[in-house]
mmCIF file of the N, C-alpha and C atoms, coordinates in Angstrom:
data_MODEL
# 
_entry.id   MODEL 
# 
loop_
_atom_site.group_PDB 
_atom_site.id 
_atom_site.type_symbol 
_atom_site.label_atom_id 
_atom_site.label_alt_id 
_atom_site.label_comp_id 
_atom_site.label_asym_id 
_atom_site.label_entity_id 
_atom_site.label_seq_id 
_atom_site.pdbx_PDB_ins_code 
_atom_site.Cartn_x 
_atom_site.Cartn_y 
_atom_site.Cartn_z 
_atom_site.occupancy 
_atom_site.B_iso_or_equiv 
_atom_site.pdbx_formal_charge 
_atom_site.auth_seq_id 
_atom_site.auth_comp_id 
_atom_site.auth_asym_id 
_atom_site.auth_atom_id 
_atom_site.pdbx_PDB_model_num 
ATOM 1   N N  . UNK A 1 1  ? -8.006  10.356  3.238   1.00 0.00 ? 1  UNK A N  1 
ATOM 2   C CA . UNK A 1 1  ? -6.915  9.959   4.107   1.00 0.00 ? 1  UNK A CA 1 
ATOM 3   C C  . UNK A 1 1  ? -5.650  10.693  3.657   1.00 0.00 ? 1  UNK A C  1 
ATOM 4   N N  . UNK A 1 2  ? -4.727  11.190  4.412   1.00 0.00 ? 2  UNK A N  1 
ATOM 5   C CA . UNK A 1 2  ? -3.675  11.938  4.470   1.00 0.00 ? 2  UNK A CA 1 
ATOM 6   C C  . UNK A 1 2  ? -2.736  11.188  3.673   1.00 0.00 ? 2  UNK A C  1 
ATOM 7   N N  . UNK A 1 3  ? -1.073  11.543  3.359   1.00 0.00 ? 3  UNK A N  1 
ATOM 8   C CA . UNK A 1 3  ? -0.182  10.661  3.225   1.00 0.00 ? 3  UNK A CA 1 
ATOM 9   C C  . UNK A 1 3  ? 0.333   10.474  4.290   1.00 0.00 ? 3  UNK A C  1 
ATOM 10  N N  . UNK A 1 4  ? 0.404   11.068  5.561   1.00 0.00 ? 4  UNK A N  1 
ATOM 11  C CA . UNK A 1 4  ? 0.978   11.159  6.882   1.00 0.00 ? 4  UNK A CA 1 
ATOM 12  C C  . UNK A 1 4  ? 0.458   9.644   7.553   1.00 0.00 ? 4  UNK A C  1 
ATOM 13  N N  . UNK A 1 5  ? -1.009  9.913   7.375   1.00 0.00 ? 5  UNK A N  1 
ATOM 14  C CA . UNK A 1 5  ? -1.662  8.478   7.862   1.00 0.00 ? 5  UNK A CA 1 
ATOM 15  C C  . UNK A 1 5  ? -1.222  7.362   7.019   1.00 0.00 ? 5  UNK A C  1 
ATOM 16  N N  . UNK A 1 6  ? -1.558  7.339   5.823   1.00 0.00 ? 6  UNK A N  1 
ATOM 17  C CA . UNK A 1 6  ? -0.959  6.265   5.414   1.00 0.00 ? 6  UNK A CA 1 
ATOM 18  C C  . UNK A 1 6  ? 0.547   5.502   5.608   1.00 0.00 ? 6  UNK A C  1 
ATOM 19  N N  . UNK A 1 7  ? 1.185   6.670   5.845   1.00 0.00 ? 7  UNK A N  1 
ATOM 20  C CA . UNK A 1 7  ? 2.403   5.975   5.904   1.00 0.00 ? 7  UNK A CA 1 
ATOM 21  C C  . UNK A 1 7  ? 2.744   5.755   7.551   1.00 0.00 ? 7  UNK A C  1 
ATOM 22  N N  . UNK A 1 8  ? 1.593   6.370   8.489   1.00 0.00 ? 8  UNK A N  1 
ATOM 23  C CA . UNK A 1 8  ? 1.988   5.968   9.839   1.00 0.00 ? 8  UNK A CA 1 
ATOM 24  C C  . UNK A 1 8  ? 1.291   4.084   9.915   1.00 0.00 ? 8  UNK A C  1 
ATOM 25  N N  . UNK A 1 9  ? 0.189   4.205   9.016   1.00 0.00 ? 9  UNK A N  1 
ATOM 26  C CA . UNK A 1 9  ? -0.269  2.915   9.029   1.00 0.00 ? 9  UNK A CA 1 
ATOM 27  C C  . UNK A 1 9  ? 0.473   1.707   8.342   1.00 0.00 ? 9  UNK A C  1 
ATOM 28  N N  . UNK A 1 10 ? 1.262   1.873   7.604   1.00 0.00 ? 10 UNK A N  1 
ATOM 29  C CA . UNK A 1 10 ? 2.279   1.105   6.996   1.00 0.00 ? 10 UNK A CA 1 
ATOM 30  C C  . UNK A 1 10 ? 3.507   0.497   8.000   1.00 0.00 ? 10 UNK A C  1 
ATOM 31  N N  . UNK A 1 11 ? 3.880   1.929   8.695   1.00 0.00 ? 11 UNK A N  1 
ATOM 32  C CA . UNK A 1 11 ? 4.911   1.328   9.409   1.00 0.00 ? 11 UNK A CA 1 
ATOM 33  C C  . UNK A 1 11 ? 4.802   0.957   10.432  1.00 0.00 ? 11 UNK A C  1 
ATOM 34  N N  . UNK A 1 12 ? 3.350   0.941   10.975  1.00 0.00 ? 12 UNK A N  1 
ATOM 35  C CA . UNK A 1 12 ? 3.042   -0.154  12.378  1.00 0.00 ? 12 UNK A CA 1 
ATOM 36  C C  . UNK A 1 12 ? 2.715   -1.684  11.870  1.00 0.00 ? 12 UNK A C  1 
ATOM 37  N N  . UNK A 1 13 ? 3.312   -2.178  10.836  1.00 0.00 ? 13 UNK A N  1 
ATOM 38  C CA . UNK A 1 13 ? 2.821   -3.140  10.520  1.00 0.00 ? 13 UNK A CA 1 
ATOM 39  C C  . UNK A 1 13 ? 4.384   -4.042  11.222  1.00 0.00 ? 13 UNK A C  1 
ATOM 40  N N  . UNK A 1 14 ? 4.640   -5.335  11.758  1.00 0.00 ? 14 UNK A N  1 
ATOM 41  C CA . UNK A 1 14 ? 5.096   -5.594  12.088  1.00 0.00 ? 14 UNK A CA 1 
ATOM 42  C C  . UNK A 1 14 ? 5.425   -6.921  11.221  1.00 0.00 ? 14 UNK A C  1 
ATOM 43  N N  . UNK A 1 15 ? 6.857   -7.576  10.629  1.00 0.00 ? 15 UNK A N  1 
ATOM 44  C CA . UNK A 1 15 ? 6.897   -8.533  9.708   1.00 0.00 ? 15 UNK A CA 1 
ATOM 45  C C  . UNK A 1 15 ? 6.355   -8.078  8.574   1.00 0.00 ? 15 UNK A C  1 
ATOM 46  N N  . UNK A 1 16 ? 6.360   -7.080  8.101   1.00 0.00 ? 16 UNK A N  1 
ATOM 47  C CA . UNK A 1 16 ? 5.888   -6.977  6.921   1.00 0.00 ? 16 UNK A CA 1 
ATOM 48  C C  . UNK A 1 16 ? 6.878   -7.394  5.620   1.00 0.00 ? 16 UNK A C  1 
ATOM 49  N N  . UNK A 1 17 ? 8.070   -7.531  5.688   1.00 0.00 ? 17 UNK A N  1 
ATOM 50  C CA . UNK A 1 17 ? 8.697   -8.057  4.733   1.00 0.00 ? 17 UNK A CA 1 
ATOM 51  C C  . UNK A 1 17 ? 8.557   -9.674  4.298   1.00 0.00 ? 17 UNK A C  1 
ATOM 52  N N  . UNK A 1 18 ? 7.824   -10.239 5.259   1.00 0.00 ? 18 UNK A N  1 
ATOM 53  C CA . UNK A 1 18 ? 7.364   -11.467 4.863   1.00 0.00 ? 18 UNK A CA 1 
ATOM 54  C C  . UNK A 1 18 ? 6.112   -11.878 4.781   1.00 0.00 ? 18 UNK A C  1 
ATOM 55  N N  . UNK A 1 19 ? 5.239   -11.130 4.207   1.00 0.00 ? 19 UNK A N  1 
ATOM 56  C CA . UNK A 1 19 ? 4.401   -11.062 4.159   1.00 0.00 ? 19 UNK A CA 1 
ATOM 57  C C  . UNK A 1 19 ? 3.777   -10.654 1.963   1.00 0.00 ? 19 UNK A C  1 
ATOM 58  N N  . UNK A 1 20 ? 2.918   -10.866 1.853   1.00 0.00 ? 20 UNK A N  1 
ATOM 59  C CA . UNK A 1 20 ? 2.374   -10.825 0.472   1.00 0.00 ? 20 UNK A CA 1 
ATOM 60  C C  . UNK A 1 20 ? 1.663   -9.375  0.434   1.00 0.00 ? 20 UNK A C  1 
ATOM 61  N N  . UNK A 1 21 ? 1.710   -8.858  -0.636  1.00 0.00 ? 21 UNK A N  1 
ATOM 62  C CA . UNK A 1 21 ? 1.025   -7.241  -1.181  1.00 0.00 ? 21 UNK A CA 1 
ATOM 63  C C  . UNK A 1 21 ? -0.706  -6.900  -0.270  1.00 0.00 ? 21 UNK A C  1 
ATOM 64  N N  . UNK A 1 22 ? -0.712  -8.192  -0.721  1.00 0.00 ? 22 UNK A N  1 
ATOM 65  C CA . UNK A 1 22 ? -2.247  -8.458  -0.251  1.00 0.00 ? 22 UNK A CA 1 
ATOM 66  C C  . UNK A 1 22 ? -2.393  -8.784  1.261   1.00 0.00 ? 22 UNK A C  1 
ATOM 67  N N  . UNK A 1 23 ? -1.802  -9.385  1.934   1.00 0.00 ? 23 UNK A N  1 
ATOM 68  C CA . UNK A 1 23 ? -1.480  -9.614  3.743   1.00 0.00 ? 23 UNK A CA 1 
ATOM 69  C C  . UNK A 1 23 ? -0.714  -7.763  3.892   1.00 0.00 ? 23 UNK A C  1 
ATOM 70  N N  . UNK A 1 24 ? -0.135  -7.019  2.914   1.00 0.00 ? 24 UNK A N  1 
ATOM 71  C CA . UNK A 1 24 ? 0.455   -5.896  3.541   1.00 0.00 ? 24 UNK A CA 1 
ATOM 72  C C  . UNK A 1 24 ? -0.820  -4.878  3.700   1.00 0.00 ? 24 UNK A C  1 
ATOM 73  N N  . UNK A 1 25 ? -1.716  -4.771  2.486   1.00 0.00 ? 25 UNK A N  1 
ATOM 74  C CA . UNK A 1 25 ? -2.924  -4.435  2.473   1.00 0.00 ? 25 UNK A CA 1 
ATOM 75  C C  . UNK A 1 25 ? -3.975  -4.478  3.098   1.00 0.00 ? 25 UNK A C  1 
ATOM 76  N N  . UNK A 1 26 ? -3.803  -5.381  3.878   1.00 0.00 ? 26 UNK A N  1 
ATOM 77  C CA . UNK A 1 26 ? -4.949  -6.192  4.578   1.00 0.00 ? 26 UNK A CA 1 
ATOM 78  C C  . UNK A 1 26 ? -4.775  -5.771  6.218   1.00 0.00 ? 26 UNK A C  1 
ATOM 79  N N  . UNK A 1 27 ? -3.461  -5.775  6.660   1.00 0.00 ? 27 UNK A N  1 
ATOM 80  C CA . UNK A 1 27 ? -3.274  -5.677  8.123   1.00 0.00 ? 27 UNK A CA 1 
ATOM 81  C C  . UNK A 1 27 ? -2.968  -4.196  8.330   1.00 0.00 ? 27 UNK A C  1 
ATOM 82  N N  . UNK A 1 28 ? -3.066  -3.415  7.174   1.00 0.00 ? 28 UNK A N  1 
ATOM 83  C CA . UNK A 1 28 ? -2.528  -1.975  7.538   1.00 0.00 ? 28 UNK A CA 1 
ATOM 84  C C  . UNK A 1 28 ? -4.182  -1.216  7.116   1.00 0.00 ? 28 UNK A C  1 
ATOM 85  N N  . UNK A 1 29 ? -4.977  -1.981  6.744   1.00 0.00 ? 29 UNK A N  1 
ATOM 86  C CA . UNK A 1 29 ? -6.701  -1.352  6.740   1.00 0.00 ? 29 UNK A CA 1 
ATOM 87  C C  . UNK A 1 29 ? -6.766  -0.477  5.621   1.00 0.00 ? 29 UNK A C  1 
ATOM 88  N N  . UNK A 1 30 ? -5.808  -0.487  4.576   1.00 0.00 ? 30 UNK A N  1 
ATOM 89  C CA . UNK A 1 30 ? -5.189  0.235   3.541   1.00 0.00 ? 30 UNK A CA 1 
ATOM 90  C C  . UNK A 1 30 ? -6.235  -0.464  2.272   1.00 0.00 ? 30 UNK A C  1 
ATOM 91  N N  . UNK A 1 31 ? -6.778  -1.681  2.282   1.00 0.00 ? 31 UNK A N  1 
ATOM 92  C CA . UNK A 1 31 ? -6.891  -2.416  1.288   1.00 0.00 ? 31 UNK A CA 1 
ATOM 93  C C  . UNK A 1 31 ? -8.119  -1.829  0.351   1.00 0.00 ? 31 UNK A C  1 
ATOM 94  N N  . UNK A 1 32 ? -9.557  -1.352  1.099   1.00 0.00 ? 32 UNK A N  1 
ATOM 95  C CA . UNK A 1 32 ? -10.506 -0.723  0.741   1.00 0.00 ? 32 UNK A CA 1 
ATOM 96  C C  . UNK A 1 32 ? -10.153 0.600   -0.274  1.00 0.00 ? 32 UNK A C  1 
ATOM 97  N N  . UNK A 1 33 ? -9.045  1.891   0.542   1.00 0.00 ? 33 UNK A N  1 
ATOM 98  C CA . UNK A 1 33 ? -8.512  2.873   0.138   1.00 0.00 ? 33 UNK A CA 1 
ATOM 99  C C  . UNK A 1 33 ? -7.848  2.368   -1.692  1.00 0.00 ? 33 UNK A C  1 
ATOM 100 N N  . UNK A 1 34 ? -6.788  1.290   -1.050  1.00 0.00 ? 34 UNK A N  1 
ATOM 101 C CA . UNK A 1 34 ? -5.950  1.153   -2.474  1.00 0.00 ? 34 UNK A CA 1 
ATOM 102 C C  . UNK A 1 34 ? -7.074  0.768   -3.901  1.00 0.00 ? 34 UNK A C  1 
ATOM 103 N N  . UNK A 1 35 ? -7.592  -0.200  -2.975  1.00 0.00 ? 35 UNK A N  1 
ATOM 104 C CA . UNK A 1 35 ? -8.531  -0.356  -4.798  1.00 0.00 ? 35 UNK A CA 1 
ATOM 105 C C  . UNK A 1 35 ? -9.266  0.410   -5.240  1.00 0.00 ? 35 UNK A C  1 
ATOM 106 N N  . UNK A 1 36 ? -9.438  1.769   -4.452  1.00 0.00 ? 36 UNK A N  1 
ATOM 107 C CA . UNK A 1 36 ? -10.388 2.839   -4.726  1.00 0.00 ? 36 UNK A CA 1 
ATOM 108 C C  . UNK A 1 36 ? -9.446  3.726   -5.482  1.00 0.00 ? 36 UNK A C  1 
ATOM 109 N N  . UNK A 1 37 ? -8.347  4.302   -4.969  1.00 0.00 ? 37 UNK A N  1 
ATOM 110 C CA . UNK A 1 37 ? -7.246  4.677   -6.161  1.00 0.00 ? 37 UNK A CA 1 
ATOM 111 C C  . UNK A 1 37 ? -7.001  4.359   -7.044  1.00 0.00 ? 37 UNK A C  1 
ATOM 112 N N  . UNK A 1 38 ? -6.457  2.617   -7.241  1.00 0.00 ? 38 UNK A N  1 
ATOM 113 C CA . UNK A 1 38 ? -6.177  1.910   -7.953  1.00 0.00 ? 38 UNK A CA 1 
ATOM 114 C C  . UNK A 1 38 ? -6.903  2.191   -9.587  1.00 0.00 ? 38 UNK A C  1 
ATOM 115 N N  . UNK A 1 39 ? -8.204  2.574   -9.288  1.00 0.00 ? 39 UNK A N  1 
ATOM 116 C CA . UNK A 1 39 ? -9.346  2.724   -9.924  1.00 0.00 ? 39 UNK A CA 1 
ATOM 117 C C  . UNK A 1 39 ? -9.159  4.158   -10.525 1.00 0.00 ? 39 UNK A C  1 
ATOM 118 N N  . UNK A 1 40 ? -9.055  5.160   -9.178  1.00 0.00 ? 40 UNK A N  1 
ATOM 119 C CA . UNK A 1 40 ? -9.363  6.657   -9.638  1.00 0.00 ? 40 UNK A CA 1 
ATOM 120 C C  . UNK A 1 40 ? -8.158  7.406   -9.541  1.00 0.00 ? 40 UNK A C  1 
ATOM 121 N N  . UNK A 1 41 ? -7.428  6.906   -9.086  1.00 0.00 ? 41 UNK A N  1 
ATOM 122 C CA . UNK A 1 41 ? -5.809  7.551   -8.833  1.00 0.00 ? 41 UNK A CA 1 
ATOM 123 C C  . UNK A 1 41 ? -4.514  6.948   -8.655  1.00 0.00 ? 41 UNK A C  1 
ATOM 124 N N  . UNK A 1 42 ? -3.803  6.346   -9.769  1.00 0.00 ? 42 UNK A N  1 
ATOM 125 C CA . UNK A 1 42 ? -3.204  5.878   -10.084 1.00 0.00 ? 42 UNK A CA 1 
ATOM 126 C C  . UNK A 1 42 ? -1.588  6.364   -8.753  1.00 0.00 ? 42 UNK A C  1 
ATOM 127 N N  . UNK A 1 43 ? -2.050  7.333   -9.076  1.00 0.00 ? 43 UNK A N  1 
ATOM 128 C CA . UNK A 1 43 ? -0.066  8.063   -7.977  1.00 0.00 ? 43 UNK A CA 1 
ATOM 129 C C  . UNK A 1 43 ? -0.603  7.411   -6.763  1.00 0.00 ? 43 UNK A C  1 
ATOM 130 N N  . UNK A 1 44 ? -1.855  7.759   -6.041  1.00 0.00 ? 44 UNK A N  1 
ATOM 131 C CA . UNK A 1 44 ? -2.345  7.705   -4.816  1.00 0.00 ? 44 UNK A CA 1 
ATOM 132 C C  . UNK A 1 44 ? -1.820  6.004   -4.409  1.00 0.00 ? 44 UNK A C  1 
ATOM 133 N N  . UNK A 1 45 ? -2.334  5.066   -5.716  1.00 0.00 ? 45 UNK A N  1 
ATOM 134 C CA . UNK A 1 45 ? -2.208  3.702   -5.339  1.00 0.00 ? 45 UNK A CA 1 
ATOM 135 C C  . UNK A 1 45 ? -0.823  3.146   -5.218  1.00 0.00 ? 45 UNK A C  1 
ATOM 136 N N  . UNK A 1 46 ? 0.142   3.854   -6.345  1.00 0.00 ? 46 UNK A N  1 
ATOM 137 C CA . UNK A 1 46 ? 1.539   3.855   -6.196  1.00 0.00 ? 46 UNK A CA 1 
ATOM 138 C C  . UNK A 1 46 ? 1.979   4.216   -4.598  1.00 0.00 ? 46 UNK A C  1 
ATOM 139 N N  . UNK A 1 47 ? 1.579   5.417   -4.212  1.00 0.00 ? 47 UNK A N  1 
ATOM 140 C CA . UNK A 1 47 ? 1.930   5.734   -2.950  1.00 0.00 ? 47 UNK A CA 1 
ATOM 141 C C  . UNK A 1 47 ? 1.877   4.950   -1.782  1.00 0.00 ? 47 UNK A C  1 
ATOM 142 N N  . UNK A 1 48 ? 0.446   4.136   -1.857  1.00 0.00 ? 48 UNK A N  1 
ATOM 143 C CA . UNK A 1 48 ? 0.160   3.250   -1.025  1.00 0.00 ? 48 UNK A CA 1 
ATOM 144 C C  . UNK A 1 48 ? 1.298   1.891   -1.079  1.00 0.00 ? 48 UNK A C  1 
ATOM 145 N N  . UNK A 1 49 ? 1.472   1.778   -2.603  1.00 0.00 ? 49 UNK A N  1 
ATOM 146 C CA . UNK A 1 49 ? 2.324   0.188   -2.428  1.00 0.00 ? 49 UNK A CA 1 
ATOM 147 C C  . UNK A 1 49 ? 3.824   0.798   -1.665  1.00 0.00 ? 49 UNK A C  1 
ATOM 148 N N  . UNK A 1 50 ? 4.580   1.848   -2.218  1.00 0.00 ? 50 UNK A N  1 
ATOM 149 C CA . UNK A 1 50 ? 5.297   2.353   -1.590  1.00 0.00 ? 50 UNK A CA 1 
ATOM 150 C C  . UNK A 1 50 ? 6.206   2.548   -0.026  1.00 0.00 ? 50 UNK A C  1 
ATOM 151 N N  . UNK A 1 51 ? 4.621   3.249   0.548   1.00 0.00 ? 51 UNK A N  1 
ATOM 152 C CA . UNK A 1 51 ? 4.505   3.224   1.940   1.00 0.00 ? 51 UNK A CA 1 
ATOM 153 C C  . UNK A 1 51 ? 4.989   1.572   3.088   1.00 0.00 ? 51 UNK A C  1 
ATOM 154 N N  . UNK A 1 52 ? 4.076   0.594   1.834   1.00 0.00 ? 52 UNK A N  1 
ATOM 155 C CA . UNK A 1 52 ? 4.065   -0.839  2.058   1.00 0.00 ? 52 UNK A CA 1 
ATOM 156 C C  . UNK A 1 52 ? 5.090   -1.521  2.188   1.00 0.00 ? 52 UNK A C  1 
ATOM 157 N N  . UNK A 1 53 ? 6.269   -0.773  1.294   1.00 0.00 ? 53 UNK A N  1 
ATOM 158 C CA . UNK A 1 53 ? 7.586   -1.575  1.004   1.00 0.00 ? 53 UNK A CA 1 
ATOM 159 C C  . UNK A 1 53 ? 7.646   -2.558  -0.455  1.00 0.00 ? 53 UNK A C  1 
ATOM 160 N N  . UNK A 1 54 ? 6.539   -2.205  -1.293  1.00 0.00 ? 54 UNK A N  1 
ATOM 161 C CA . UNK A 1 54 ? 6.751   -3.163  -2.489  1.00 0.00 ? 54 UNK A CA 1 
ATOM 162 C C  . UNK A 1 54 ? 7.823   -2.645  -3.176  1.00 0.00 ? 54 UNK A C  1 
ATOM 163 N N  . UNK A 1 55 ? 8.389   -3.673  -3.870  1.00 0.00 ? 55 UNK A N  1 
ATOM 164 C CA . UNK A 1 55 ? 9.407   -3.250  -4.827  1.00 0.00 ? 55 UNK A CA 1 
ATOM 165 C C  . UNK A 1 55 ? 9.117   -2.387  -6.421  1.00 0.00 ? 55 UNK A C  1 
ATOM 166 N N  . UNK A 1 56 ? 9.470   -1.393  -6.899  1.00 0.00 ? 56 UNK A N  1 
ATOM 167 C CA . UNK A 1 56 ? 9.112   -1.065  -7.946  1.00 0.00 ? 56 UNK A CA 1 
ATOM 168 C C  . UNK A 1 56 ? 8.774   -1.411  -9.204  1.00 0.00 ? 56 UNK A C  1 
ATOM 169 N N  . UNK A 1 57 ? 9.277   -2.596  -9.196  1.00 0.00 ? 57 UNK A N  1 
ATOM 170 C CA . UNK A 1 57 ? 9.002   -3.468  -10.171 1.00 0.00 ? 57 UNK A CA 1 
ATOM 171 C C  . UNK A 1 57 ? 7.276   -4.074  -9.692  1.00 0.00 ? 57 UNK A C  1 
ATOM 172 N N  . UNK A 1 58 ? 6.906   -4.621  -8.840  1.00 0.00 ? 58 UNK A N  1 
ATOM 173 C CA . UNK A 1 58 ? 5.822   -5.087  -8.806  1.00 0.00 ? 58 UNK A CA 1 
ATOM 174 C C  . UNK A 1 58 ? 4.710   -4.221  -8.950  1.00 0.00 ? 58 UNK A C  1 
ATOM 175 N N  . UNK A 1 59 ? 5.113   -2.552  -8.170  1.00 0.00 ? 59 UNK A N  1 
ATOM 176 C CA . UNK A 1 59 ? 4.063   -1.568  -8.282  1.00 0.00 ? 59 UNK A CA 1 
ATOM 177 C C  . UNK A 1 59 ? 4.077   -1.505  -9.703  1.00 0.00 ? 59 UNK A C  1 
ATOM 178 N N  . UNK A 1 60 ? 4.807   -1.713  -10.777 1.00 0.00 ? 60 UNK A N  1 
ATOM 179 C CA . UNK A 1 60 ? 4.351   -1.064  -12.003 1.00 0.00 ? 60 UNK A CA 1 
ATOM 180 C C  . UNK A 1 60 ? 3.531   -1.986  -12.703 1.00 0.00 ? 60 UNK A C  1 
ATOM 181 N N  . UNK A 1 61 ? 3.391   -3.223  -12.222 1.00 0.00 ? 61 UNK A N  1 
ATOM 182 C CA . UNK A 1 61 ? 2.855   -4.406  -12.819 1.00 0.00 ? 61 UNK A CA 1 
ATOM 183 C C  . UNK A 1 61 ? 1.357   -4.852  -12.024 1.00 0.00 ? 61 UNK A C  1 
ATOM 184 N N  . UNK A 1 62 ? 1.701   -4.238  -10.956 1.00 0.00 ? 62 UNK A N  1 
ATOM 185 C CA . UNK A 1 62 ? 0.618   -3.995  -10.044 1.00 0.00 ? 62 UNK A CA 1 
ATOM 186 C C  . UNK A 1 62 ? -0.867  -2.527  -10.421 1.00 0.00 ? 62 UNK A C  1 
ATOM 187 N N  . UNK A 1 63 ? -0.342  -1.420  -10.598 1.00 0.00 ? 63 UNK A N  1 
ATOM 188 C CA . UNK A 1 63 ? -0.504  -0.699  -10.693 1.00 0.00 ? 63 UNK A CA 1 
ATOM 189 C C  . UNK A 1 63 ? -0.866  -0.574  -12.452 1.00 0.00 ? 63 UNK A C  1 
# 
């Protein structure tokens, strides 16, 4: 998956600021991808929380 896609899939998410890491993950079809980074590519998964709107503090604690 591109970064283009990912981040077009992020920002069709609608309410996403009230929403949890895991509901941002979940409604943007991102969730499968991230834990596969999470695992093998650490920037990739950063990128993803990013795209999401997490705060930097959580990606590093996340991540």
């Amino acid at each position: 998956m591109t970064l283009e896609t990912i981040y077009e899939k992020a920002s069709g998410i609608i309410g996403i600021d009230g929403m949890t890491v895991n509901e941002r993950l979940y409604v943007s079809g991102l969730m499968d991808i991230f834990d596969q980074a999470k695992k093998n590519d650490k920037d990739l998964a950063k990128t993803i929380l990013k795209a999401l709107k997490v705060d930097l503090k959580s990606i590093d604690k996340i991540v």
